[in-house]
C-alpha positions in Angstrom: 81.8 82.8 150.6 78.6 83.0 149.4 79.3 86.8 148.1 82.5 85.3 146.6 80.5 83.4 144.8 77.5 85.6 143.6 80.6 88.0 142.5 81.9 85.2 140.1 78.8 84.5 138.4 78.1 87.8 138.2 81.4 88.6 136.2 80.9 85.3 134.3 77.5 86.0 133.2 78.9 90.3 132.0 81.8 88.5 130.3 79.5 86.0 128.6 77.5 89.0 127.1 79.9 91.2 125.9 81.1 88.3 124.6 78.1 88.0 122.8 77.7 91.5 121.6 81.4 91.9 120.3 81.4 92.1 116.6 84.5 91.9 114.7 85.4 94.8 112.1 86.3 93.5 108.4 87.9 94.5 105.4 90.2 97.6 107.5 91.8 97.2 104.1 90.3 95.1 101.1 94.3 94.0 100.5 97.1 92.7 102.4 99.1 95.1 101.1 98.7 99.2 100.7 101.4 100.3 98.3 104.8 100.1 99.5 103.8 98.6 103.3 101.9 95.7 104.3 98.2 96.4 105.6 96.8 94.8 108.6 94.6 93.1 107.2 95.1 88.8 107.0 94.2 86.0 104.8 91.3 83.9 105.8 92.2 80.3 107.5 93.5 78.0 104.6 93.4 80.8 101.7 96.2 81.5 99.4 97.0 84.9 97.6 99.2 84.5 94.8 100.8 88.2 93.9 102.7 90.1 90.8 103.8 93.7 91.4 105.3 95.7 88.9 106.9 99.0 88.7 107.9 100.7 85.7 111.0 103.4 85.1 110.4 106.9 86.1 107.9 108.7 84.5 109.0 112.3 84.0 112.5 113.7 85.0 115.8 112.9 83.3 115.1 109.1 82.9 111.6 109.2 82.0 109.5 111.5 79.2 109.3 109.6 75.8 112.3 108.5 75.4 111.3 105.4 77.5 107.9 106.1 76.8 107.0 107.8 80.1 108.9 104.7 82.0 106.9 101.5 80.7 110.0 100.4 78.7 111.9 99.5 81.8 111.2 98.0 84.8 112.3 99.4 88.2 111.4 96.2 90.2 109.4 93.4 89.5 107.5 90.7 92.4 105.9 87.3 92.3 104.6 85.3 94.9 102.5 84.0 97.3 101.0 84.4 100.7 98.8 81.5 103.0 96.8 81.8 105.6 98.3 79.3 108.2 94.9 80.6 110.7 92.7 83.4 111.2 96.0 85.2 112.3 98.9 84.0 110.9 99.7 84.5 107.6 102.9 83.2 105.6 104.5 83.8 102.3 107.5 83.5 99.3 108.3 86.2 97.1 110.8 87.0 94.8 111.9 90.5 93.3 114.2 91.4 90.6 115.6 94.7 93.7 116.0 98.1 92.5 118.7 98.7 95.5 122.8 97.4 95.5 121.6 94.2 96.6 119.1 92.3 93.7 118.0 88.7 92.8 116.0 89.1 96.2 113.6 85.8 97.7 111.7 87.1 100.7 109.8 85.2 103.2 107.7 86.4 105.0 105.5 85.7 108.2 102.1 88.5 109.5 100.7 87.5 112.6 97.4 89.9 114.0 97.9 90.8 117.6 94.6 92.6 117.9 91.4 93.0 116.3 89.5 95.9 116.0 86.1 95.0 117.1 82.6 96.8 117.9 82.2 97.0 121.4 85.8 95.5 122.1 89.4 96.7 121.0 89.2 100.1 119.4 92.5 99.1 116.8 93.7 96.2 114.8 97.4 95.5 115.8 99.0 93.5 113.4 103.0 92.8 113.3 105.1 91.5 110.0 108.3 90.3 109.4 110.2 90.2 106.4 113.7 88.3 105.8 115.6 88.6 102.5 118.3 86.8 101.0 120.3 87.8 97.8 120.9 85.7 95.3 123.2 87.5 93.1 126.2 86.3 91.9 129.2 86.9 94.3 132.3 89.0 92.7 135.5 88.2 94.5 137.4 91.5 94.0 134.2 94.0 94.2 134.4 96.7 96.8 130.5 97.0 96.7 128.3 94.7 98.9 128.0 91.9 96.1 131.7 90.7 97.2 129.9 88.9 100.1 132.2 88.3 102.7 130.0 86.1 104.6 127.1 84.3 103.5 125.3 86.4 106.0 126.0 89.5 103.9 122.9 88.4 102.0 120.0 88.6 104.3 118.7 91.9 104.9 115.3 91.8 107.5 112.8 94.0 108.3 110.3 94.2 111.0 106.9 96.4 111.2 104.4 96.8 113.4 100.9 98.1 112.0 97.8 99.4 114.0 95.2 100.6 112.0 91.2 101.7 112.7 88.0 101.8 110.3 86.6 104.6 110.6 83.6 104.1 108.7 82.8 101.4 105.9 84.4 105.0 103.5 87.8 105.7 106.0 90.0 103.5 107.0 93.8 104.7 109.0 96.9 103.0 109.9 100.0 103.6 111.6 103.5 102.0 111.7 106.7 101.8 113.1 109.6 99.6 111.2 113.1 98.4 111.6 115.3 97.4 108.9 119.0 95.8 109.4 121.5 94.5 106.8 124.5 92.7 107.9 126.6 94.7 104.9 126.3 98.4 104.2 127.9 100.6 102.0 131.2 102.6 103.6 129.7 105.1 105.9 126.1 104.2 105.8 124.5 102.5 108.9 123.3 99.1 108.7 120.0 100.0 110.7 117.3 102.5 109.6 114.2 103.0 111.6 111.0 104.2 110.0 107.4 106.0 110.4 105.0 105.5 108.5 100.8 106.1 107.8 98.4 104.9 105.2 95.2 105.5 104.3 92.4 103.6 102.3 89.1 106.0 101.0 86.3 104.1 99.6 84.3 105.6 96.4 81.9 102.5 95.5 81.6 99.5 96.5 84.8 98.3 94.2 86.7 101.2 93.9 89.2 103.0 97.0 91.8 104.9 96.7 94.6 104.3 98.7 97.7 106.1 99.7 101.1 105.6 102.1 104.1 107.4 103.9 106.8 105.7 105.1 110.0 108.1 106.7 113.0 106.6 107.7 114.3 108.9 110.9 117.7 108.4 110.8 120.5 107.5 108.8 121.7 108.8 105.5 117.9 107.9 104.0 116.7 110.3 106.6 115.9 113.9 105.6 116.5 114.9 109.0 120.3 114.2 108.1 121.7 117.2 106.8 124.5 115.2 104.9 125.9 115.8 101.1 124.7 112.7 100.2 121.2 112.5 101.9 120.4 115.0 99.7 119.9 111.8 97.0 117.4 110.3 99.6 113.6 110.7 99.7 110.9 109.5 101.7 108.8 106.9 100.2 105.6 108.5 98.7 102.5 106.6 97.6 98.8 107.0 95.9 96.8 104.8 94.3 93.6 103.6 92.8 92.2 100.1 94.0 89.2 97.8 92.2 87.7 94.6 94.0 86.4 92.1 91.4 85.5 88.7 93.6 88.3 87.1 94.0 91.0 89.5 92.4 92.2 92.9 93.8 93.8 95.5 90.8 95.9 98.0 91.7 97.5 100.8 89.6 99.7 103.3 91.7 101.9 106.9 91.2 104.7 105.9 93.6 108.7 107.1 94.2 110.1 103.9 95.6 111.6 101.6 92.8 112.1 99.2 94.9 109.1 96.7 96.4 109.5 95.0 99.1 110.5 96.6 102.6 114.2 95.3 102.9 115.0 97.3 99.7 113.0 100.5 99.8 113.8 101.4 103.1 117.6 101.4 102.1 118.0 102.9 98.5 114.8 105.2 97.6 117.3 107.9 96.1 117.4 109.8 93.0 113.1 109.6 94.1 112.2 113.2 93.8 108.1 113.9 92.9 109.2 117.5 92.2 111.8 116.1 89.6 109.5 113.8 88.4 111.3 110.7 89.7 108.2 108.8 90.6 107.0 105.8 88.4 103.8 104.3 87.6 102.9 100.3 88.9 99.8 98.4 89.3 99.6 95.2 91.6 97.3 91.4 90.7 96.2 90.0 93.3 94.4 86.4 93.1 93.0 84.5 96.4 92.2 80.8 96.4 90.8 78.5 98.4 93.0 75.6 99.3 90.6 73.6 102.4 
């Protein structure tokens, strides 16, 4: 009994210590987003981010040169929105996007909750998984054979679920990993309503305001899938991109090279086509980023 005992304290007291010497990592990322996929990275407890996002037409190719002035006379896609920090770990937000895909007038919620953080003497990763549901609000056409004829009211939502583990390297690296699922209740004839996707990002700080970022998201199968050797995957690309970042208190600027037209996850992941970087098919963007306190 009495070694029982001794044996218990004993493990108390060890857990007590490296309890004590655990040290959390911070700023994986300096944003809650990369470019095109979330970042595991959270908003502090009772801290709001309000967002814009904008991404111009292409910038070279067919559609772009100076007859749209390099692509800043259109606009691919457009976001506004915010995010809260609910607690140290869950995060919730509201945005909406003009969509770049079939399916536009988009409002998104979306809910980020940290499984795991990264922490010195402690878990070697952060884990962090996101969830992302998106309704259209376009107008419904009663005798369209696209996917605004909205059968059902379901036909709307398209969601999207990623899971994100990431490490800091160094106060100069940062990595991250993911693994996503997308489903819309509607898809175009012949086109599968699920697409699964890999993906890694990167962050490289210069100074102490200034990274450059970069992400790579590949959807494995269906017709977005380059593994599909299909006539018409051929329009499909992976989603490609780079980025420079700059911390000024409490904004974060971002101005970006990427393929994608469309933002958020639930439209990307479906319809980056016509998105070749040999062709010149890429666009330029830049991201505001605004945090206040709210208690």
């Amino acid at each position: 009994m009495k070694k029982n005992l001794l044996f218990i304290t004993a493990l108390i007291i060890t857990q007590s210590l490296w309890a004590q010497d655990k040290e959390n990592v911070f700023q994986t990322f300096k944003d809650r987003w990369i470019i095109n996929t979330h970042s595991v990275e959270m908003l502090p407890k009772g801290r709001m981010d309000f967002r814009v996002t904008h991404r111009f037409g292409d910038l070279a190719g067919d559609a772009g040169g100076w007859q749209s002035f390099y692509g800043l006379e259109s606009a691919a896609d457009v976001l506004i929105g915010f995010e809260y920090g609910a607690t140290e770990n869950l995060s919730v937000g509201i945005f909406r996007t003009k969509g770049a895909g079939d399916l536009q007038q988009l409002v998104s919620p979306t809910l980020k909750y940290r499984l795991i953080r990264q922490a010195e003497n402690g878990a070697p990763i952060t884990l962090t998984a996101v969830g992302v549901g998106t309704i259209s609000t376009m107008q419904k056409v009663e005798d369209s054979e696209g996917l605004n004829s909205f059968p059902k009211f379901s036909h709307r939502i398209v969601s999207n679920l990623q899971l994100l583990a990431a490490r800091k390297y160094s106060d100069a690296f940062s990595l991250q990993f993911s693994a996503g699922w997308s489903h819309r209740n509607l898809s175009p004839f012949g086109e599968s309503n699920d697409v699964f996707n890999l993906g890694f990002a990167t962050r490289i700080q210069v100074s102490h305001a200034l990274s450059i970022v970069g992400d790579f998201t590949l959807p494995v199968n269906g017709v977005q899938s380059p593994f599909n050797d299909s006539e018409a995957a051929a329009e499909y690309s992976p989603i490609l991109g780079v980025g420079i970042e700059i911390e000024t208190g409490g904004h974060v600027f971002q101005i970006n090279l990427v393929n994608a037209q469309g933002i958020m996850p639930t439209d990307y992941s479906f319809y980056t086509k016509d998105a070749d970087w040999g062709k010149g098919q890429f666009r330029l963007g830049f991201t505001i980023s605004r945090m206040f306190k709210i208690r």
